[in-house]
N, C-alpha and C positions, 0 to 999 in steps of 0.2 A: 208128147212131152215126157220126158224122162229127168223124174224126181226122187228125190234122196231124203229121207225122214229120218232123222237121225232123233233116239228115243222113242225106247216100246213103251213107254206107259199107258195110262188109260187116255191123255191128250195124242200123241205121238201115234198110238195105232187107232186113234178117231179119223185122225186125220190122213194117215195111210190108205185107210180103208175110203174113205169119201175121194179121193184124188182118182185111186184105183177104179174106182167104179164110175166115175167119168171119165175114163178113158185113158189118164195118165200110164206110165210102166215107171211103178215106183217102188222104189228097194228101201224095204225100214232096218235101220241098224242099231242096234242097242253092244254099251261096253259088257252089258253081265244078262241075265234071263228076262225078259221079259215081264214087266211089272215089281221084279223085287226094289226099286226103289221109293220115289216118297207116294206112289200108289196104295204099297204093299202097308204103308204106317197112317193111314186117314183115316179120322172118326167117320168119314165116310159120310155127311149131314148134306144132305141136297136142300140149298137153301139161297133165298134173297132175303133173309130176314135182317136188316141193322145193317147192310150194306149199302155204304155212301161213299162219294155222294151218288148224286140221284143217274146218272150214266152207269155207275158202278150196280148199283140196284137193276138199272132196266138191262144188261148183260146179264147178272146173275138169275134174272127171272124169266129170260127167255132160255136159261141152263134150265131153269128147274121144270119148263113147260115143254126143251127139245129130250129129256128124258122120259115124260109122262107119254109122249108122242112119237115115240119108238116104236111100240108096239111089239108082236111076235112074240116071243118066250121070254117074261121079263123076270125069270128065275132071280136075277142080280138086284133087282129092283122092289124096295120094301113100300109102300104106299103107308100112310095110317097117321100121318102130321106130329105134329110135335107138340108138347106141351113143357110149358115155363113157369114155374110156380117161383112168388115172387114174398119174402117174407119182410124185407128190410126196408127201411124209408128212402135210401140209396137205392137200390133196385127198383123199387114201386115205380118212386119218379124214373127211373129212365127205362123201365118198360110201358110205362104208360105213355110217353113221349115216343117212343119208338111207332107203338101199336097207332098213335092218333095219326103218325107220318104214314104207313103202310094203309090205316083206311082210306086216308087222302088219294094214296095212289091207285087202289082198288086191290090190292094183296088179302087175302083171305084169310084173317083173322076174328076171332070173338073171343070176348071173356067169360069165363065160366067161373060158375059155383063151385065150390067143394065136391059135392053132392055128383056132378057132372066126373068131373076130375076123378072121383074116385072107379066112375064108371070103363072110361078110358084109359084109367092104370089100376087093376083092381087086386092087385098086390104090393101096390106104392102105400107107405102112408103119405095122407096129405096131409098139413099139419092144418088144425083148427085156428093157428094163427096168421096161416095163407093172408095177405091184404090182397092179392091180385094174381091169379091165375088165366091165365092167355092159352089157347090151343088153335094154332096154325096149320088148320085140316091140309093145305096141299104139300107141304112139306115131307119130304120121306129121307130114308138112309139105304145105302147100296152095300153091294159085298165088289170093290172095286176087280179085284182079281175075275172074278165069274161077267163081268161086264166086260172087260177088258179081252176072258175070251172068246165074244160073243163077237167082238169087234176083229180079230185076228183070224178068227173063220170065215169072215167077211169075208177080212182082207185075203186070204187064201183064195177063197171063190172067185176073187175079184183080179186074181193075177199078182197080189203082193208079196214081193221077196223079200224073208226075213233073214237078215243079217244078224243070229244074237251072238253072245261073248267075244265080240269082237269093237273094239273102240275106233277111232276116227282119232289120225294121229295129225293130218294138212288139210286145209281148205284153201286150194287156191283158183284163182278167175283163169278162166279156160273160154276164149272170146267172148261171148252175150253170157256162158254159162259158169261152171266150175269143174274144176277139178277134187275128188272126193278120197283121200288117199286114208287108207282103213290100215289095223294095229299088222294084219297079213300081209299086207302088201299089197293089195288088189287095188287097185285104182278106177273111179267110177264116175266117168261123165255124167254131167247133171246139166238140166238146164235153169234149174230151181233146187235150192236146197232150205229144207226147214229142219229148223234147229229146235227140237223139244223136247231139250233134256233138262230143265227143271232146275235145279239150284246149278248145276255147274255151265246154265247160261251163259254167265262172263266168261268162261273161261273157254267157253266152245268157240262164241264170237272173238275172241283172241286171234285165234287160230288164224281167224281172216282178215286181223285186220280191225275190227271193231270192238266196239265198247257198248256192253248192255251193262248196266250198272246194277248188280245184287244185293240186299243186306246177306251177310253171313256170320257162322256162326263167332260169334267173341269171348263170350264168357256165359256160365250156367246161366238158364234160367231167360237169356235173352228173346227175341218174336220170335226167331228162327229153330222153338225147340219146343218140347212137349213131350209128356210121359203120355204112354197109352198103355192100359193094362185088358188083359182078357182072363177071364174066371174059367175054370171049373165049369162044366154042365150044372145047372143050377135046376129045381123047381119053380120056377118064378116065369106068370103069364104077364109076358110086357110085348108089346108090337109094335111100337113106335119110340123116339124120341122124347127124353126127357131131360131137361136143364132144371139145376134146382143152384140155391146158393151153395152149394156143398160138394156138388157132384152131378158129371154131367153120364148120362146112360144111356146106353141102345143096345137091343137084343145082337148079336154075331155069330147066330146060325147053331145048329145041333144045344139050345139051352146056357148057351156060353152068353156073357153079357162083358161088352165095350165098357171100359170106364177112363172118363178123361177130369181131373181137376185142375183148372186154372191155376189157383192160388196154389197150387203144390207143385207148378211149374216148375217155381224161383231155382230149385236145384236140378233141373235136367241137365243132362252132358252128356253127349255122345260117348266120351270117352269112358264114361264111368256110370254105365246101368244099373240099377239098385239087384238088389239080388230078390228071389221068392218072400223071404222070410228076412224083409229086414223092414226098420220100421218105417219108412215111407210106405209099405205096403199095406202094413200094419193098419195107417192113418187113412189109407184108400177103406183097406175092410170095416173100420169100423163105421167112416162115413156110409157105406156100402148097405150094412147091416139095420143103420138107422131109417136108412132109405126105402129097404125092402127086406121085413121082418122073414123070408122065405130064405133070403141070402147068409141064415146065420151059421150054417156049416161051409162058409164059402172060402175058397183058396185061390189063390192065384197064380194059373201057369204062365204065364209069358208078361214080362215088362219092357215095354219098347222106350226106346228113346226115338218121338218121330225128329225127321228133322223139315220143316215146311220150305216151299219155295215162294221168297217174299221179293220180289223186283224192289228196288230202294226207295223208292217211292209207296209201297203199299199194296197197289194197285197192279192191275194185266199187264201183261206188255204183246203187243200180236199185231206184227205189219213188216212190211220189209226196211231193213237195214238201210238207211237215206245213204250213205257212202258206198254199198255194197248191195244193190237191189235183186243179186240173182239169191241173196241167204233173207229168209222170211225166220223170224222170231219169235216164238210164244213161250210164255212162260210167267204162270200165276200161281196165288196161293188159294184158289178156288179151280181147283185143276178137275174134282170129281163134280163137281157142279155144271163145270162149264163145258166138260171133257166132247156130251154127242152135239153140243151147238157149237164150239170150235171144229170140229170134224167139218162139216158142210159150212160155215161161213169162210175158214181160211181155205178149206179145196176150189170154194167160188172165187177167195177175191186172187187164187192163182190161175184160176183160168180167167180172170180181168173182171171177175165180177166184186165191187164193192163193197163192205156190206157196214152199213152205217154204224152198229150195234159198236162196232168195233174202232170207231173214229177215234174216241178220245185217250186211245191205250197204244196209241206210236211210239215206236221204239225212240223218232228224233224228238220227245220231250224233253230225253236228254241230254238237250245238244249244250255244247261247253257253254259255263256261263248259266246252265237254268239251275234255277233253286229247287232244291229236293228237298222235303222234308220227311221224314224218317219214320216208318211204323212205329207204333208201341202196341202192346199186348196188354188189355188189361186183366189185374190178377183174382179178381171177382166182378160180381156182376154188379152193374152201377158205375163202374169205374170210368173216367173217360180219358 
């Protein structure tokens, strides 16, 4: 079978590499290098935590159980769960509501003391006015780039030809299969083609003919957008995941610390990155500093504007095209989560093997005529 993976990211060469090693001869093409897209910009939170509904949840927790189950050199791969400290009446209630849905399911949660909390971040303050503290032991965060090429050595091993800096300008039907015409010229029989390149979904399925419907991006601060900031090498022992009302945290390698806030969203824009030293930064360090008393000579080298891939609906999208069956579709905003259990469930359901997990997230959902209704982002925690 000879297949065309169009997108190197962390989903894109999951699934490269799984096809490859069943047997396929599959060529991965990406328009620029290999993971610099919305890969390269992810708090990187491997989680089913407050993912609904309850399809949504048992997909992202068989993501968080097909990473722990990799095994071999999980360099990429941070174990140590995550912890939520929760100070407001708005938060309380809907992390307790949260946490009572997840014990139902059997998701691996407990509440903890202060006392605990301070053990598992022991250069966070916790605040004495904490009402509810949660730590979600299976939970972890990746370094997607080192995962990514853990996955492309695979793929190497396994016979995958990497197509980079080169884009996919035609997809047309070429009998049972397709025809694959690339930004060079080279032109590339397929008999299956999956499209994983992430927010410019819609505009790939164009190409052939079809409609995968995306949010994108419209104006600052919209679902499709988010600041990510990276410090300085810091002193500060953190190993895990921490969401607070203020600011959300994770270690990112050589003493550097992730910082992401919600509510400071509202002005992200591609177009216009805040600079080191200006005062959105400012409002990150000082949250920062409140947070973790170690982080008070802290600076900030790099401000990202990420930009997410949100299908218009919210939710995955992963199955073949109902007008167009030889081009197969993925594309989520749980892409690090999901990235090694999409790898092996869509290589299965191209070699005809099904795979249930994935039922509810068909591309013909949205077939003309179905009502969509629209993400939102909330701007702190409690919001709904």
């Amino acid at each position: 079978m000879q297949i065309v993976v169009i997108g190197a990211g962390v989903v894109g060469a999951s699934i490269a590499t799984r096809l490859a090693q069943r047997g396929a001869v599959v060529t991965l093409v990406d328009q620029g290098l290999p993971g610099t897209g919305t890969s390269s910009t992810s708090f990187a939170w491997i989680n089913a935590n407050g993912k609904e509904p309850e399809s949504y949840y048992a997909l992202n927790l068989a993501g968080l159980r097909a990473h722990h189950g990799l095994g071999g050199n999980e360099e990429w791969l941070r174990p140590g769960g995550h912890v939520e400290i929760a100070v407001d009446e708005a938060h309380v209630r809907h992390l307790r509501g949260r946490m009572e849905r997840l014990v139902a399911r059997g998701y691996a949660v407990e509440e903890i003391g202060a006392d605990r909390a301070r053990e598992l971040l022991p250069d966070v303050v916790v605040p004495d006015q904490a009402d509810t503290i949660a730590y979600f032991p299976q939970e972890a965060y990746c370094f997607p780039l080192l995962y990514l090429a853990r996955m492309l050595a695979e793929g190497r091993a396994a016979g995958v030809t990497l197509r980079d800096n080169t884009g996919v300008v035609a997809l047309d039907p070429d009998g049972d299969g397709a025809r694959v015409t690339l930004s060079d010229g080279t032109v590339l029989r397929a008999d299956a083609v999956v499209s994983a390149v992430g927010r410019r979904t819609s505009e790939l399925a164009a190409l052939a003919g079809a409609t995968v419907p995306m949010a994108g991006f419209t104006e600052p601060g919209d679902v499709t957008v988010g600041y990510l900031l990276r410090t300085i090498p810091l002193p500060v022992r953190l190993s895990r995941v921490l969401t607070t009302p203020w600011l959300n945290v994770r270690p990112d390698g050589g003493g550097r610390l992730l910082l992401q806030a919600l509510d400071l969203d509202a002005t992200a824009d591609p177009a216009a990155v805040p600079a080191p030293d200006s005062p959105l930064v400012e409002d990150y360090l000082e949250r920062l500093r409140a947070v973790v008393p170690n982080a008070g000579s802290a600076r900030i080298a790099e401000v990202v504007v990420g930009q997410r891939v949100i299908p218009a609906d919210g939710l995955t999208v992963a199955g073949r095209l109902p007008e167009i069956p030889w081009l197969y579709a993925v594309a989520t905003h749980s892409g690090v989560t999901l990235a090694p259990l999409l790898g092996a469930a869509v290589a299965g359901e191209l070699f005809g093997e099904e795979e249930p997990l994935l039922a509810d997230f068909r591309p013909d959902r949205f077939a003309e005529g179905a009502q969509i209704v629209a993400p939102s982002s909330p701007r702190k925690p409690g919001e709904q």
